[in-house]
C-alpha positions as CSV (number, residue, x, y, z in Angstrom):
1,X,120.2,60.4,94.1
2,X,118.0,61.3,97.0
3,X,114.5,61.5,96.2
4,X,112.6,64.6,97.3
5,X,110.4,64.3,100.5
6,X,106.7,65.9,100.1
7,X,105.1,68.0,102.2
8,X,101.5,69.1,103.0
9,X,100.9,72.4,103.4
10,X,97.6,73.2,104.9
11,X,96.0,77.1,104.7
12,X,93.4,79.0,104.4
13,X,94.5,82.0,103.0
14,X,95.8,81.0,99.1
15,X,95.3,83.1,96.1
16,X,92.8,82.2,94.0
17,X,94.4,82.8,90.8
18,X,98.0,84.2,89.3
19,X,97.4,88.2,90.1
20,X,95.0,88.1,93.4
21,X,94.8,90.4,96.0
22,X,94.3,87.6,98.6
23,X,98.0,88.0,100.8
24,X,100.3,85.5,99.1
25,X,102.8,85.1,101.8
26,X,101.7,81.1,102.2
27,X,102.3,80.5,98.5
28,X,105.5,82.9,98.5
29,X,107.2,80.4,101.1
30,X,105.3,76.9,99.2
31,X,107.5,78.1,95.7
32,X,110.6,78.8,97.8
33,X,109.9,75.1,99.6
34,X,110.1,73.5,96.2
35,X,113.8,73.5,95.8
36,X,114.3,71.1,98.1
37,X,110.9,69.2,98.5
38,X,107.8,68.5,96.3
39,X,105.2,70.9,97.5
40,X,101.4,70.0,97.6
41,X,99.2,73.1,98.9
42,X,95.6,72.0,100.1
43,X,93.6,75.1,100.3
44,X,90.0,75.9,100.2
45,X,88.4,76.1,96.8
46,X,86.8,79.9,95.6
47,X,84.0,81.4,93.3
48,X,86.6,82.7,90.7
49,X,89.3,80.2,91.5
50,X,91.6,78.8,89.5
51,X,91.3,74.8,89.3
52,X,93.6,72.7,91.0
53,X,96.9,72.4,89.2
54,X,100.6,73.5,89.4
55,X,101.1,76.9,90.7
56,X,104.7,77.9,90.1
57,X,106.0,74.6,91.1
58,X,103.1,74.4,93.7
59,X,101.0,71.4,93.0
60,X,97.6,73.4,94.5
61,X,94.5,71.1,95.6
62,X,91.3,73.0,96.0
63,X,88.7,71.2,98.2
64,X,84.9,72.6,97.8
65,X,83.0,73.3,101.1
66,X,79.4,74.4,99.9
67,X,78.5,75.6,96.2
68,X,80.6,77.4,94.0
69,X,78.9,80.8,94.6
70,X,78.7,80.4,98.3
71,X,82.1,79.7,99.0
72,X,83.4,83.0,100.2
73,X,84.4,81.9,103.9
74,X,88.1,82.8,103.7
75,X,88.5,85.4,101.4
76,X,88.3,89.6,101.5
77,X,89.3,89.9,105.0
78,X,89.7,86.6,106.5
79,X,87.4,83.5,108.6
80,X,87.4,85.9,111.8
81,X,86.4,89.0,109.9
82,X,84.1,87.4,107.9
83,X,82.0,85.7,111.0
84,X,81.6,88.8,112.8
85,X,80.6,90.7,109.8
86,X,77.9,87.9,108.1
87,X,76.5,86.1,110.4
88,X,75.1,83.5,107.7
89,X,79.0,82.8,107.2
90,X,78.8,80.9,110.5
91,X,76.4,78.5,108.5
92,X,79.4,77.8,106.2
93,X,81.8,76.4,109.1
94,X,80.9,72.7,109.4
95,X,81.3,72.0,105.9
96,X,84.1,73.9,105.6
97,X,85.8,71.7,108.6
98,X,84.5,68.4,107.4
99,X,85.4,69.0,103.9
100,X,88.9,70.2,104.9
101,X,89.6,67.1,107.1
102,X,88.6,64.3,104.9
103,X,90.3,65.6,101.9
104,X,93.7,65.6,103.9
105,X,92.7,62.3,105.5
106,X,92.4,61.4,101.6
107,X,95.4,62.7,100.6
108,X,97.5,60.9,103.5
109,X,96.2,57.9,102.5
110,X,96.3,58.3,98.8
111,X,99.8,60.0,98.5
112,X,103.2,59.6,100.2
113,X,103.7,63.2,102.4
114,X,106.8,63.2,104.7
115,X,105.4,65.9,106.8
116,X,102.1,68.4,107.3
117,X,103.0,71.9,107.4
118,X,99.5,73.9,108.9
119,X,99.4,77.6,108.6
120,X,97.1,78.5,111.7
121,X,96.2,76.3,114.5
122,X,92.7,76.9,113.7
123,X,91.7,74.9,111.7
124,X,94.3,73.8,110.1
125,X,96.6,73.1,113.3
126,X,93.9,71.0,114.4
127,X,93.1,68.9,111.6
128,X,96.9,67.9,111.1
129,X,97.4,66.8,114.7
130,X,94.3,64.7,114.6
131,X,95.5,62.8,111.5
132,X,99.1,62.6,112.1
133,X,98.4,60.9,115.5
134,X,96.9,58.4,113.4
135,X,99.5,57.9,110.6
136,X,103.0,58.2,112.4
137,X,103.6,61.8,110.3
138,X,105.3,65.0,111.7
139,X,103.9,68.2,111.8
140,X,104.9,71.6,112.1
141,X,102.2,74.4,112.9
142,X,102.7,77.9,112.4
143,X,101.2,80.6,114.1
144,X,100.3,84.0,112.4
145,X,99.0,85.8,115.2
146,X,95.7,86.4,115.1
147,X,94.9,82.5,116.0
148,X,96.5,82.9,119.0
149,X,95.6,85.9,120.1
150,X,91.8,86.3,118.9
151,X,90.3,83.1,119.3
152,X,89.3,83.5,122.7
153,X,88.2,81.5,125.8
154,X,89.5,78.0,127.7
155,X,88.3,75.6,125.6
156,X,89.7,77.4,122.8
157,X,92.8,77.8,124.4
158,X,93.3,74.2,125.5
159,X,92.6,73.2,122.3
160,X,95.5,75.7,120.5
161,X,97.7,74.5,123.7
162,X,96.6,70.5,122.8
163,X,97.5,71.3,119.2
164,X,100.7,73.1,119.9
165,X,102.4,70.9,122.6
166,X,101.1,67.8,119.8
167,X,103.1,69.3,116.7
168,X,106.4,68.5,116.2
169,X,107.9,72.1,116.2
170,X,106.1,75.5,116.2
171,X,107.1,78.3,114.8
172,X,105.6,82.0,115.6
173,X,106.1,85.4,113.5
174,X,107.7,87.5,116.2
175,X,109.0,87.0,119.5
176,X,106.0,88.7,121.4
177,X,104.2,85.9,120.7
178,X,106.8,83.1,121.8
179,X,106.1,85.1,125.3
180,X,102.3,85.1,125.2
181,X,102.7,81.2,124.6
182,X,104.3,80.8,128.1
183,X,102.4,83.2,129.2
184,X,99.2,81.3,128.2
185,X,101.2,78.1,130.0
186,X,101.5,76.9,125.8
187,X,104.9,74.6,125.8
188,X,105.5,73.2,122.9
189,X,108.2,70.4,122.1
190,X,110.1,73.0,119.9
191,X,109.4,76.7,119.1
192,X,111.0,78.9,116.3
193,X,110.7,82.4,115.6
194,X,110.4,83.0,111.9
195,X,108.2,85.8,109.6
196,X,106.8,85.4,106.6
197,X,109.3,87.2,104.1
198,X,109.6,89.5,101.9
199,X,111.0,90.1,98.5
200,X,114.1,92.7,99.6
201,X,116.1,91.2,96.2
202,X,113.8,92.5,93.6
203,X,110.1,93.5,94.4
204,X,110.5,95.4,97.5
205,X,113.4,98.1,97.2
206,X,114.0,101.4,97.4
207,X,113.6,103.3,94.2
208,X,115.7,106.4,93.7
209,X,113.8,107.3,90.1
210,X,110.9,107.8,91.6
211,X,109.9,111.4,93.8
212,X,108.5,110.9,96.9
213,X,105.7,112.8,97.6
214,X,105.5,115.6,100.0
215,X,102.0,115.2,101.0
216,X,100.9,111.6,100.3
217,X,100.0,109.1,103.3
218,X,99.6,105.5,102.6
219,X,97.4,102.4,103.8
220,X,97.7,98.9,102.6
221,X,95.7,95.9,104.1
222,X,92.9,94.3,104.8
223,X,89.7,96.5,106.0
224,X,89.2,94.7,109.3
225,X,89.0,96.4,112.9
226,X,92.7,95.5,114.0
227,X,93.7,97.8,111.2
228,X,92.9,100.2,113.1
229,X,92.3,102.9,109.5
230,X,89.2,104.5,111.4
231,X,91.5,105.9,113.8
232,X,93.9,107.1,110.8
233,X,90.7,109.0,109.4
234,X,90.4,110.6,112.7
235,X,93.5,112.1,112.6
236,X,93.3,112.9,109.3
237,X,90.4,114.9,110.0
238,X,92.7,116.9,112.2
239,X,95.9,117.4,110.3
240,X,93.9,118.8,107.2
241,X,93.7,122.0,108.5
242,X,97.0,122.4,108.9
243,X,98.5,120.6,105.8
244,X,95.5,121.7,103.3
245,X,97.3,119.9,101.0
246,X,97.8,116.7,102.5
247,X,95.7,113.2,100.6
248,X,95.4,109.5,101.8
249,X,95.9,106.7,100.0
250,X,93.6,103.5,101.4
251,X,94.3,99.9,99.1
252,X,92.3,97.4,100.8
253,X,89.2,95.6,100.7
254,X,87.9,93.5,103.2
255,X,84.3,94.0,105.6
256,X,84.6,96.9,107.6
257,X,85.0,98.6,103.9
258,X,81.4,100.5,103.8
259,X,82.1,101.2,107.3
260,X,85.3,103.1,106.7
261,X,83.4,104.8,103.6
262,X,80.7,106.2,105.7
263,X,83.1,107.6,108.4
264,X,85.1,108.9,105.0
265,X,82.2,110.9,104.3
266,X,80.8,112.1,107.5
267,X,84.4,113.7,108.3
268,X,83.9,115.7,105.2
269,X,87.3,114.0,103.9
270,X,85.9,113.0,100.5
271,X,88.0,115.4,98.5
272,X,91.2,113.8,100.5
273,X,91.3,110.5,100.8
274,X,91.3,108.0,97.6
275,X,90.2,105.0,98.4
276,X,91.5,102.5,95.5
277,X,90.4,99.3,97.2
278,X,92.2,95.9,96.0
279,X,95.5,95.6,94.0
280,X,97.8,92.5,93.2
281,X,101.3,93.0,95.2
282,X,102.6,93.8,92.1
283,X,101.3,96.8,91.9
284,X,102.2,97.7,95.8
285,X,105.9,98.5,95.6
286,X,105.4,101.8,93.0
287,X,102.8,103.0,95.9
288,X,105.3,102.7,98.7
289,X,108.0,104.2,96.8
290,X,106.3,107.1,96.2
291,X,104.3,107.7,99.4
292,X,105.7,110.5,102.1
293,X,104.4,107.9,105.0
294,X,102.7,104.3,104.8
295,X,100.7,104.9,108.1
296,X,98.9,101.7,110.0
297,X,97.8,101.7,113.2
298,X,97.5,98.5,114.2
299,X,95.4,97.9,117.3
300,X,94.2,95.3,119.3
301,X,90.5,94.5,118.3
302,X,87.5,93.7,120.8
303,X,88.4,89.8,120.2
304,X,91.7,90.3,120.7
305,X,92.6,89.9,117.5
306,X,95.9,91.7,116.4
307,X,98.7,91.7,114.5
308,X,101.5,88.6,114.4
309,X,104.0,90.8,112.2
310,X,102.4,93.3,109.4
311,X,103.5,92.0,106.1
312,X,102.3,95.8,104.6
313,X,104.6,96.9,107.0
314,X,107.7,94.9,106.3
315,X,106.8,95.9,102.7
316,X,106.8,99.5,103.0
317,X,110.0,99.1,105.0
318,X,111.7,97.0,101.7
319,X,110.8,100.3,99.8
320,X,112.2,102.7,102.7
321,X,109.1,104.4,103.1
322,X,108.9,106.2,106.0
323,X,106.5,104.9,108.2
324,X,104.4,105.2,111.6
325,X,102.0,102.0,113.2
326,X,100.1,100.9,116.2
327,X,102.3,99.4,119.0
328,X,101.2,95.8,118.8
329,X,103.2,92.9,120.5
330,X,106.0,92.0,117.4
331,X,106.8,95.5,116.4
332,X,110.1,95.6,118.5
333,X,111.4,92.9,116.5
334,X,111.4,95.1,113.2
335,X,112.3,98.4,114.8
336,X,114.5,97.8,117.6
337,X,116.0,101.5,119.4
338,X,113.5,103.0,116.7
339,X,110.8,101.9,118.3
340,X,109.5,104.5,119.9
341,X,109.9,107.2,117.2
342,X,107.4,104.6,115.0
343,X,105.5,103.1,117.2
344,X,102.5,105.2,118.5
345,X,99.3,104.4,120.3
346,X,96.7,105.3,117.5
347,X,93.4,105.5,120.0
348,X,95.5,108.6,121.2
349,X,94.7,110.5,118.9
350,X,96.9,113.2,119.6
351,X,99.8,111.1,119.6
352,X,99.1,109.8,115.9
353,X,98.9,113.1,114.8
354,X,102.4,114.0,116.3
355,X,103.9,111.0,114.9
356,X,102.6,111.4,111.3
357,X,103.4,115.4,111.4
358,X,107.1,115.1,112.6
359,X,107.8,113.0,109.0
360,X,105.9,115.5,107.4
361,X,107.6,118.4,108.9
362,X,111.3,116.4,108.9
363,X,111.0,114.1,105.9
364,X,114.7,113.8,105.4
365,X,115.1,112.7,108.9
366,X,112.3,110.3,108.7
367,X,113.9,109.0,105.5
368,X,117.2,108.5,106.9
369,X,115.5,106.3,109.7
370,X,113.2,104.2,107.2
371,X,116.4,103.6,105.7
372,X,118.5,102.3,109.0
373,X,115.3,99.7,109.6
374,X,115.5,98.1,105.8
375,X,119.4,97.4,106.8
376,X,118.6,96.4,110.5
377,X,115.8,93.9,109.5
378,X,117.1,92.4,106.1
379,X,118.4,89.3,107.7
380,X,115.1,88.6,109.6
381,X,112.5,89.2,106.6
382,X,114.4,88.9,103.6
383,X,112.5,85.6,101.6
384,X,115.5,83.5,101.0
385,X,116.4,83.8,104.6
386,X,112.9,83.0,105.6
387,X,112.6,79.9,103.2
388,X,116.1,78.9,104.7
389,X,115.5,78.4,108.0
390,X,111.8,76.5,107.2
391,X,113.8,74.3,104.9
392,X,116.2,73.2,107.9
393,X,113.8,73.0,110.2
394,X,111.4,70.9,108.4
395,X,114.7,68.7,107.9
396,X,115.9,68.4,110.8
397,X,112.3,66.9,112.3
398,X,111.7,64.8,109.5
399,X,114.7,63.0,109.3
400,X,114.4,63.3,113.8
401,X,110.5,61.7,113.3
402,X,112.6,59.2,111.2
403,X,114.9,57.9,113.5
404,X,112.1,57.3,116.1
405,X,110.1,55.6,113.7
406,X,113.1,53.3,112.8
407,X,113.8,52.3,116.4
């Protein structure tokens, strides 16, 4: 019997404990991984965080990077968001890189791993192609978007193209971005276009018990300028006075949060919009179920930051909630011909408005068409598919890496 080959997984985005709000999607692939390999997720340790241990079959390792109460890098809205937003954050970074990299340098030397997964090329990307240089491992690096397209400037971008063109494959979360690679002169050995999934079996799903809403709008995500929500309140502010009736739902949390609170109340919209802040995804699925529109109008920040492919999104689109978002590079590959009946340009203001009136005016029709994109993107997002394809492709280039080696 074949013993099971480990693999690293390297992240910075982990929840902290069982029911977080942190985005799960890393962990949601690691438990899927475990069927056919043993599973060890290095992530960065928390305030509130559990200890190390097995996570649902996930044996997580926690590295510290300043004390306990300080370490608050990574979470409620993410390294980039976090930076801009605290500037004493940026004090953080060196220990957070240096504690990062010897603890996998530890690990390789201590444990027997097949082959480093990294989520992100920064950091992450670039820790595992130093060390596996070193120590004859393979590595694949994913991309998630906004690491490509936020961290800006050449020496950034040699590095992400050192990093990519070093990993054994590359995979991306939509095909927009396999086109800014080449377009960035980024050639790596192989490249793969793969999302993060999404539970379409039992979590996400349309549910017929429960009413839609007539006058409900929905946000979910984090509260950070490529979000794009201040826009949403904008048009809001508009489309009150003709639907009177009409209230927003906002579940997030994240830094621009006090931001988004003070434009809440100088628009008057107080009264309107309920802002519920953080929920564990457990929770989510009711909301979408129930909601006449998840709106999100994803833009592309200052930094360039945006949008690889919106897991919200692709969870309000399990549900079948009818939907309308920012026209960020990825979208086509969820919406195809319906694309431009989604899709809007939120700082047009006017045009959000349209978008987000025509379901309110034809909800049966927007229905139908929420419904067409669930069937249309199943195979692409759906979890087992997802975990599939990662489980062949980290096959394929260990056993590849392998064969080299053995020559």
């Amino acid at each position: 019997m074949n013993q099971k080959k480990t693999i690293l997984v390297l992240a910075s985005t982990y929840p902290r404990w069982k029911e977080d709000h942190e985005p799960r999607f890393i962990h949601e692939l690691c438990k899927r991984l475990t069927s056919k390999f043993n599973v060890i997720a290095l992530v960065p340790d928390a305030k509130e965080a559990d200890p190390s241990g097995i996570f649902e079959n996930v044996e997580v390792i926690r590295y510290r990077y300043a004390p306990k109460p300080l370490q608050s890098l990574v979470n409620n809205g993410g390294i980039v968001a976090n930076l801009k937003t605290y500037l004493w954050k940026w004090l953080l970074i060196p220990s957070f890189l240096f504690s990062q990299f010897f603890a996998v340098k530890a690990l390789l030397r201590k444990r027997k791993i097949d082959a480093i997964h990294a989520h992100w090329l920064l950091p992450q990307g670039w820790i595992a192609h130093q060390l596996t240089k070193k120590m004859n491992i393979p590595f694949v690096v994913t991309s998630h978007g906004g690491d490509l397209y936020g961290l800006q400037g050449h020496l950034l971008t040699q590095e992400k193209k050192k990093i990519a063109e070093g990993a054994t494959a590359m995979t991306v979360v939509s095909s927009a971005m396999k086109a800014y690679l080449e377009k960035q002169n980024i050639y790596p050995k192989q490249v793969h276009i793969i999302p993060m999934g999404i539970d379409l079996r039992t979590r996400f799903v349309p549910n017929s018990s429960i009413e839609r809403k007539k006058y409900e709008l929905l946000f979910v995500g984090r509260l950070v300028p490529k979000k794009g929500v201040n826009f949403l309140l904008d048009a809001l502010a508009i489309l009150i006075n003709k639907y009177p009736q009409l209230r927003l739902k906002i579940v997030g949390f994240g830094p621009e949060e006090a931001s988004i609170k003070a434009q809440i109340k100088a628009l008057d919209l107080d009264h309107v919009v309920d802002f519920i802040g953080a929920l564990a995804q457990e929770k989510l699925p009711e909301l979408y179920q129930s909601a006449t529109a998840f709106v999100a109008p994803f833009i592309r920040a200052d930094n360039g930051d945006q949008e690889g492919l919106p897991v919200a999104f692709m969870e309000a689109i399990g549900c079948g909630c009818p939907a309308v978002v920012g026209q960020v590079a990825g979208i086509e590959d969820l919406l195809g011909s319906d694309f431009k009946d989604v899709a809007v340009d939120p700082k047009n203001i006017n045009e959000l408005v349209s978008a987000i009136s025509q379901i309110l005016e034809q909800p049966e029709s927007a229905l139908k068409r929420s419904k067409r994109i669930r069937q249309n993107t199943i195979d692409f997002i759906d979890w087992e598919n997802v975990a599939e394809r990662y489980v062949f492709l980290l096959e394929q280039n260990i056993h590849q890496f392998d064969k080299q080696i053995s020559k």
